[in-house]
Biotite code that builds the C-alpha atoms (Angstrom):
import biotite.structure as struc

atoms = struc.array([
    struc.Atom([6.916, -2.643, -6.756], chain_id="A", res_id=1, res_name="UNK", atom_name="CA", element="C"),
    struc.Atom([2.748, -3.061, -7.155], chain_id="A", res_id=2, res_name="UNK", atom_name="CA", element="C"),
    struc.Atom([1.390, -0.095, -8.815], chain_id="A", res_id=3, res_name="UNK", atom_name="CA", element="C"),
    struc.Atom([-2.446, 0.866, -9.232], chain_id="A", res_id=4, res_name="UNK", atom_name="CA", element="C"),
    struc.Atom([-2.494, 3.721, -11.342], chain_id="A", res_id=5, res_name="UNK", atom_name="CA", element="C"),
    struc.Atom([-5.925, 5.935, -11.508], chain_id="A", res_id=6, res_name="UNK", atom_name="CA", element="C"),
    struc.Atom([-7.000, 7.659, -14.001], chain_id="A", res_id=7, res_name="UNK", atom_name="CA", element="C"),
    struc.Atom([-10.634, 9.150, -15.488], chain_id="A", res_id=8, res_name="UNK", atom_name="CA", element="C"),
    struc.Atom([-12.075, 11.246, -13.012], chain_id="A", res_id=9, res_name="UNK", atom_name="CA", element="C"),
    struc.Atom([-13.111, 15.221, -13.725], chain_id="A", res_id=10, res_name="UNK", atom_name="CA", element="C"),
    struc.Atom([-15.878, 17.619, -13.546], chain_id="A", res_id=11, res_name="UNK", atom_name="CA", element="C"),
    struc.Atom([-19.835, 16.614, -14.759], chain_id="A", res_id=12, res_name="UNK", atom_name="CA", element="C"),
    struc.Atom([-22.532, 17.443, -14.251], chain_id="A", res_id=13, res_name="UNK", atom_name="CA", element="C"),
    struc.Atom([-25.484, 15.816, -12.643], chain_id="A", res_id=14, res_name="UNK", atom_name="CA", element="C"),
    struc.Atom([-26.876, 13.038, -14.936], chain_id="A", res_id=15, res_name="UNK", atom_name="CA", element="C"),
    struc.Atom([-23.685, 12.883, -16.931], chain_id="A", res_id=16, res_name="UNK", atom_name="CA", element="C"),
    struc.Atom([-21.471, 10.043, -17.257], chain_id="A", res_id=17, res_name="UNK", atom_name="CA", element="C"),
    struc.Atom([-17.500, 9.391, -16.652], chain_id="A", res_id=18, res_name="UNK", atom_name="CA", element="C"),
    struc.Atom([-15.331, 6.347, -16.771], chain_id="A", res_id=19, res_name="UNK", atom_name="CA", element="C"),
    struc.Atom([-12.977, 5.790, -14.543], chain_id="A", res_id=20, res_name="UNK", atom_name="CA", element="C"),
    struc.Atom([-9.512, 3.562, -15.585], chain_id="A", res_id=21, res_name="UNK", atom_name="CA", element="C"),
    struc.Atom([-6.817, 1.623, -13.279], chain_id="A", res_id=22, res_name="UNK", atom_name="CA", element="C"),
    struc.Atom([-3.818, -0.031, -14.725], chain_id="A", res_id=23, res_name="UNK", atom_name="CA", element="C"),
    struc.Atom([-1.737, -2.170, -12.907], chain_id="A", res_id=24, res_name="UNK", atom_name="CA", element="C"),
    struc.Atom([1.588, -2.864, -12.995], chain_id="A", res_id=25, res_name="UNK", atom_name="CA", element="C"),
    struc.Atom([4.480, -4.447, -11.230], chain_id="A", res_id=26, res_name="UNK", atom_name="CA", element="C"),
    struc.Atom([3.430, -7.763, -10.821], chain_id="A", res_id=27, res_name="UNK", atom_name="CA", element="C"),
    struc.Atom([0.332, -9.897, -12.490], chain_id="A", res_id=28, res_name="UNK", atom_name="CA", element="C"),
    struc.Atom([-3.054, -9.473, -10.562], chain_id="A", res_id=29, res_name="UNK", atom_name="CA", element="C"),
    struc.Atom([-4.212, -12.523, -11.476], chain_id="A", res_id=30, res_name="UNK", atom_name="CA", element="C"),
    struc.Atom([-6.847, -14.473, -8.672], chain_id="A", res_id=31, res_name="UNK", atom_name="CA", element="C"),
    struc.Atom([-6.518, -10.910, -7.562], chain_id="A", res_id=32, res_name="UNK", atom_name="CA", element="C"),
    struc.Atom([-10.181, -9.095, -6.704], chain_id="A", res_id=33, res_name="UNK", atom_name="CA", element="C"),
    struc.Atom([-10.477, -5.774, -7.612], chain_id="A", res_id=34, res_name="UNK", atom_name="CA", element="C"),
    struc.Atom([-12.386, -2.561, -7.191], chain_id="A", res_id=35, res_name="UNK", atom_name="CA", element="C"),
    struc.Atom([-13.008, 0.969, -6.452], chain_id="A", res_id=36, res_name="UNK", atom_name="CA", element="C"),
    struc.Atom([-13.439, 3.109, -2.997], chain_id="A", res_id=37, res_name="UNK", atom_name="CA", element="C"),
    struc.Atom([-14.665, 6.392, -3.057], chain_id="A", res_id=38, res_name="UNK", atom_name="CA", element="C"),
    struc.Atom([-13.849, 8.863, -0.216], chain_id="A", res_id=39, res_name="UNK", atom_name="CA", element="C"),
    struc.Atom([-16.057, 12.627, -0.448], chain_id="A", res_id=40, res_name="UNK", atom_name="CA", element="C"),
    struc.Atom([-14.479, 15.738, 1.862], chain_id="A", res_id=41, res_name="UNK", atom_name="CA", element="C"),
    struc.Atom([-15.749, 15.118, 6.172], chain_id="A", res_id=42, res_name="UNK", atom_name="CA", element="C"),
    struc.Atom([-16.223, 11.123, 5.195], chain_id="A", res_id=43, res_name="UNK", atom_name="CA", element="C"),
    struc.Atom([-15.069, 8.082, 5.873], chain_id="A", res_id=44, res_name="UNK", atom_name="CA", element="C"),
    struc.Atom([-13.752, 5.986, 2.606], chain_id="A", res_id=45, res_name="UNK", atom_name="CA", element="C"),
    struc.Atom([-16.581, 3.821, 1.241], chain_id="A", res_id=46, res_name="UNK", atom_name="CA", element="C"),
    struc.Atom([-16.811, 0.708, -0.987], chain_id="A", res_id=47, res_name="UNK", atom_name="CA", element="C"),
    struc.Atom([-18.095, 1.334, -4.597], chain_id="A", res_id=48, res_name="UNK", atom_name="CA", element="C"),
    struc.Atom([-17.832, -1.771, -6.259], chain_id="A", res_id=49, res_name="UNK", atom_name="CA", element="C"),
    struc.Atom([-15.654, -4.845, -7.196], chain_id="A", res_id=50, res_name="UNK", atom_name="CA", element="C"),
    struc.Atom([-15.359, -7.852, -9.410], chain_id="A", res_id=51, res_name="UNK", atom_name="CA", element="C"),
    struc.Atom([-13.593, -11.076, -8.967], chain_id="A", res_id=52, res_name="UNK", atom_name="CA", element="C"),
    struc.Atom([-11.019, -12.899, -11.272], chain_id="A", res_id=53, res_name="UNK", atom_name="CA", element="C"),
    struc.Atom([-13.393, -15.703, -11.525], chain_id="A", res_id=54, res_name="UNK", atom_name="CA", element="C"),
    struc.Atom([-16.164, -15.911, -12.419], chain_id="A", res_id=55, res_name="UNK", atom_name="CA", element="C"),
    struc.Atom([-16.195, -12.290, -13.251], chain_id="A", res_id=56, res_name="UNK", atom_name="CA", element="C"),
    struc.Atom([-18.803, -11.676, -10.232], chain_id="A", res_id=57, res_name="UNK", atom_name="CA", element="C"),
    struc.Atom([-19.676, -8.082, -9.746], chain_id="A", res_id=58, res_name="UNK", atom_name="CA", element="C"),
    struc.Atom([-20.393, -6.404, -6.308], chain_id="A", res_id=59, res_name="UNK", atom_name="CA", element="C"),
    struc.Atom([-21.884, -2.730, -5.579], chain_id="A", res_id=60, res_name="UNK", atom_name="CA", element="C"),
    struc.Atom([-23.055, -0.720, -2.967], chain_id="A", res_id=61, res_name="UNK", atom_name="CA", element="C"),
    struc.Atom([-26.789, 0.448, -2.966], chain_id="A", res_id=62, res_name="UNK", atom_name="CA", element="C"),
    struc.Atom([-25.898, 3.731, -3.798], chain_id="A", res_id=63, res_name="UNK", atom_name="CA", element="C"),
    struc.Atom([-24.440, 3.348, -7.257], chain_id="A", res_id=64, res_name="UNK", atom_name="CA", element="C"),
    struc.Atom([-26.237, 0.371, -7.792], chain_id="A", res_id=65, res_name="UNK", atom_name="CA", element="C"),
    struc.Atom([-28.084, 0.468, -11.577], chain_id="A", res_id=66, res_name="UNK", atom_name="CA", element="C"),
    struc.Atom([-25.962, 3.190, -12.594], chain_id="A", res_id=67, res_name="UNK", atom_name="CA", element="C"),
    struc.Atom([-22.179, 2.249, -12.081], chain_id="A", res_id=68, res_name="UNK", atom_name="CA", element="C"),
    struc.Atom([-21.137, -1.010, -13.942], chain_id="A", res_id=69, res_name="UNK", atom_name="CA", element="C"),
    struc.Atom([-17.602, -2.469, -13.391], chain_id="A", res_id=70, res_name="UNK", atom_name="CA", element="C"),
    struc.Atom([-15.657, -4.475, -16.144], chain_id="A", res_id=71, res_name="UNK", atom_name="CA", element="C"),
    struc.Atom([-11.846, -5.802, -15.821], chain_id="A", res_id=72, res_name="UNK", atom_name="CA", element="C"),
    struc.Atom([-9.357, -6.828, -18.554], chain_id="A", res_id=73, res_name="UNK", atom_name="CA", element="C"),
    struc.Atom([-7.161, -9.457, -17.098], chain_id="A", res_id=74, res_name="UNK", atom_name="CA", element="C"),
    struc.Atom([-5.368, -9.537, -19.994], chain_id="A", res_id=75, res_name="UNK", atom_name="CA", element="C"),
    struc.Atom([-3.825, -5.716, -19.965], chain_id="A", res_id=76, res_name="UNK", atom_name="CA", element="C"),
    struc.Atom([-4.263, -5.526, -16.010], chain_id="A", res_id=77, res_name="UNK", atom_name="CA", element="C"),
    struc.Atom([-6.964, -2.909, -16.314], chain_id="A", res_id=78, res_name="UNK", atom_name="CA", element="C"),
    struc.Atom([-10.122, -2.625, -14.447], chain_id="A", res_id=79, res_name="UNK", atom_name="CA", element="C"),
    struc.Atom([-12.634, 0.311, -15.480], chain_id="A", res_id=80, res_name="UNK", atom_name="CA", element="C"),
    struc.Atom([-15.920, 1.639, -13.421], chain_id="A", res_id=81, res_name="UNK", atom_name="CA", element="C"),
    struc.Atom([-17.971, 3.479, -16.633], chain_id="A", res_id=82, res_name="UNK", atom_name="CA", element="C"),
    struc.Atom([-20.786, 5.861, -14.164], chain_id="A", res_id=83, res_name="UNK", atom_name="CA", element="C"),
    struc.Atom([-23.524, 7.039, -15.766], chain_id="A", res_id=84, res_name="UNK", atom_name="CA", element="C"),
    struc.Atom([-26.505, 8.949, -14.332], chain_id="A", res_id=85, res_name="UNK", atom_name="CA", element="C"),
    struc.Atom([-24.168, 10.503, -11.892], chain_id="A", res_id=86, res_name="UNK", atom_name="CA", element="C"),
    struc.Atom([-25.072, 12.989, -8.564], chain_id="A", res_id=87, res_name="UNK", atom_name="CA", element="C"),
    struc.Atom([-23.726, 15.430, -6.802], chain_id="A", res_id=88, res_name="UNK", atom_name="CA", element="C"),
    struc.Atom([-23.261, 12.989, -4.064], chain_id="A", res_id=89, res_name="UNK", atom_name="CA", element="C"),
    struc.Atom([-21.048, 11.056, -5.750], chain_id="A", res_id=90, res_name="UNK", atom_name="CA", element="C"),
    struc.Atom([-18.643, 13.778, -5.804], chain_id="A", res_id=91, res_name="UNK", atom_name="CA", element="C"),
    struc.Atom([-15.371, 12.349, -4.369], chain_id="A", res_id=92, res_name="UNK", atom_name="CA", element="C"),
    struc.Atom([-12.217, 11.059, -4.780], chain_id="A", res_id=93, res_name="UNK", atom_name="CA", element="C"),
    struc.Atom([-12.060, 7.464, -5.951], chain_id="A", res_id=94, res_name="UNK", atom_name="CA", element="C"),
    struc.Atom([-9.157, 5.085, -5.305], chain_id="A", res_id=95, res_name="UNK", atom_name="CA", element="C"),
    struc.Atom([-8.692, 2.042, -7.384], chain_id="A", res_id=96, res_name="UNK", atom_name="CA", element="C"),
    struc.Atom([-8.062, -1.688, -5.143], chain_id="A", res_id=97, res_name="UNK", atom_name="CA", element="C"),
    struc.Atom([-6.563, -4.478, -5.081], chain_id="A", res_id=98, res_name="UNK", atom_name="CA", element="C"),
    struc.Atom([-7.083, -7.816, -2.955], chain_id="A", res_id=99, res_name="UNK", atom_name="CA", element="C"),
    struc.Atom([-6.900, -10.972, -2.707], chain_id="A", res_id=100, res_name="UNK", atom_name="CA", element="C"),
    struc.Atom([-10.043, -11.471, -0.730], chain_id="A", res_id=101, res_name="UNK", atom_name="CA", element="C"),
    struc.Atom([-13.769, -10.555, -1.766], chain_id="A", res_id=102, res_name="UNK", atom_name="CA", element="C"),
    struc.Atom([-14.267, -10.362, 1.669], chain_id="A", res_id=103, res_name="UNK", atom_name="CA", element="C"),
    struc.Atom([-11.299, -7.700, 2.483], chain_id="A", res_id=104, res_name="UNK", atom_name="CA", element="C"),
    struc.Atom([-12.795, -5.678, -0.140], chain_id="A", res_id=105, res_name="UNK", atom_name="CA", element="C"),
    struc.Atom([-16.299, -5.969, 1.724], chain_id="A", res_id=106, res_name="UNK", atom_name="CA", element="C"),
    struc.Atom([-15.010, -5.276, 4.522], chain_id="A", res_id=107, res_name="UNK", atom_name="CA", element="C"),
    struc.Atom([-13.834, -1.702, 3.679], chain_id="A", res_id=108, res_name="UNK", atom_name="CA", element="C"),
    struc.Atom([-10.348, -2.696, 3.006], chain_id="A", res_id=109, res_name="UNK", atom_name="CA", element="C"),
    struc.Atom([-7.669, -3.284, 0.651], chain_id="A", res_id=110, res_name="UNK", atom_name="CA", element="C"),
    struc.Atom([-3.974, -5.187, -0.065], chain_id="A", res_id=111, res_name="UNK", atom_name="CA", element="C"),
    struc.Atom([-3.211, -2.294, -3.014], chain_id="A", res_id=112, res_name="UNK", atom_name="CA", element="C"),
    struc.Atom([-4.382, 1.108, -3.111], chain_id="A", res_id=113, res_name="UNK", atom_name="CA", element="C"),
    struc.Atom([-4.226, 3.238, -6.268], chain_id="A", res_id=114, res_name="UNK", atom_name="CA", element="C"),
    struc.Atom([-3.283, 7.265, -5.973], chain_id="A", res_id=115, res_name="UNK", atom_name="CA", element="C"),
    struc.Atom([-7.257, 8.513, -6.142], chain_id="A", res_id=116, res_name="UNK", atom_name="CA", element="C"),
    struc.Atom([-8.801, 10.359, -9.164], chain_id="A", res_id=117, res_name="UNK", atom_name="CA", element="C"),
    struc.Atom([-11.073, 13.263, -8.415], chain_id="A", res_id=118, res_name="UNK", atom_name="CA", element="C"),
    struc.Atom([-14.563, 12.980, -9.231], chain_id="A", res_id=119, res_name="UNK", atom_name="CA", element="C"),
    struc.Atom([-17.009, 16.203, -8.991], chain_id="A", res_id=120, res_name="UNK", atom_name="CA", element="C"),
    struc.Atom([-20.212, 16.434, -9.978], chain_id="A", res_id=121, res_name="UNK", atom_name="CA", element="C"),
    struc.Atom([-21.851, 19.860, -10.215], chain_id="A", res_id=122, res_name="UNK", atom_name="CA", element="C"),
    struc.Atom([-26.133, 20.356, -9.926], chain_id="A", res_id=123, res_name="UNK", atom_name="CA", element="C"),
])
């Protein structure tokens, strides 16, 4: 049984900072890419960023771009999204993922999904 477990979000506010935490479990990730979605009340779930087993290359959408920086530790299974300068439009729940394929991940979709962590960010 894969398991992405979430964990991190809460309430800021604008221009404050919060790091988000997955740990997986079940089975090794390795090769695996992995990454975070974000999906805010009336919207569709969007990409946020990822980061490949090798090579350790990072990908983020425009809108956190700068401010959100994504790390993994392939030795403990954990992948972490620190956000710092954060918005009120970032408010959302985020939901940890797990692929095989950078280009599933693009795409808008995922092999593993974690549970979601809520993320709210008052102005």
């Amino acid at each position: 049984q894969v398991q992405l477990v979430d964990s991190g979000g809460g309430l800021v506010q604008a221009g404050g900072s919060l790091r988000l935490s997955c740990a997986a479990s079940g089975r090794t990730f390795s090769g695996y890419v992995m990454g975070w979605f974000r999906q805010a009340p009336g919207k569709e779930r969007e990409f946020v960023s990822a980061i490949t087993w090798t090579f350790n290359n990072k990908y983020y959408s425009d809108s956190v771009k700068g401010r959100f920086t994504i790390s993994r530790d392939n030795a403990k299974n954990i992948v972490s999204l620190q956000m710092n300068s954060l918005k009120p439009e970032d408010t959302a729940v985020y939901y940890c993922a797990g692929s095989r394929q950078i280009t599933t991940m693009l795409a808008g979709e995922s092999d593993y999904w974690g549970q979601g962590t809520q993320v709210t960010v008052s102005s």
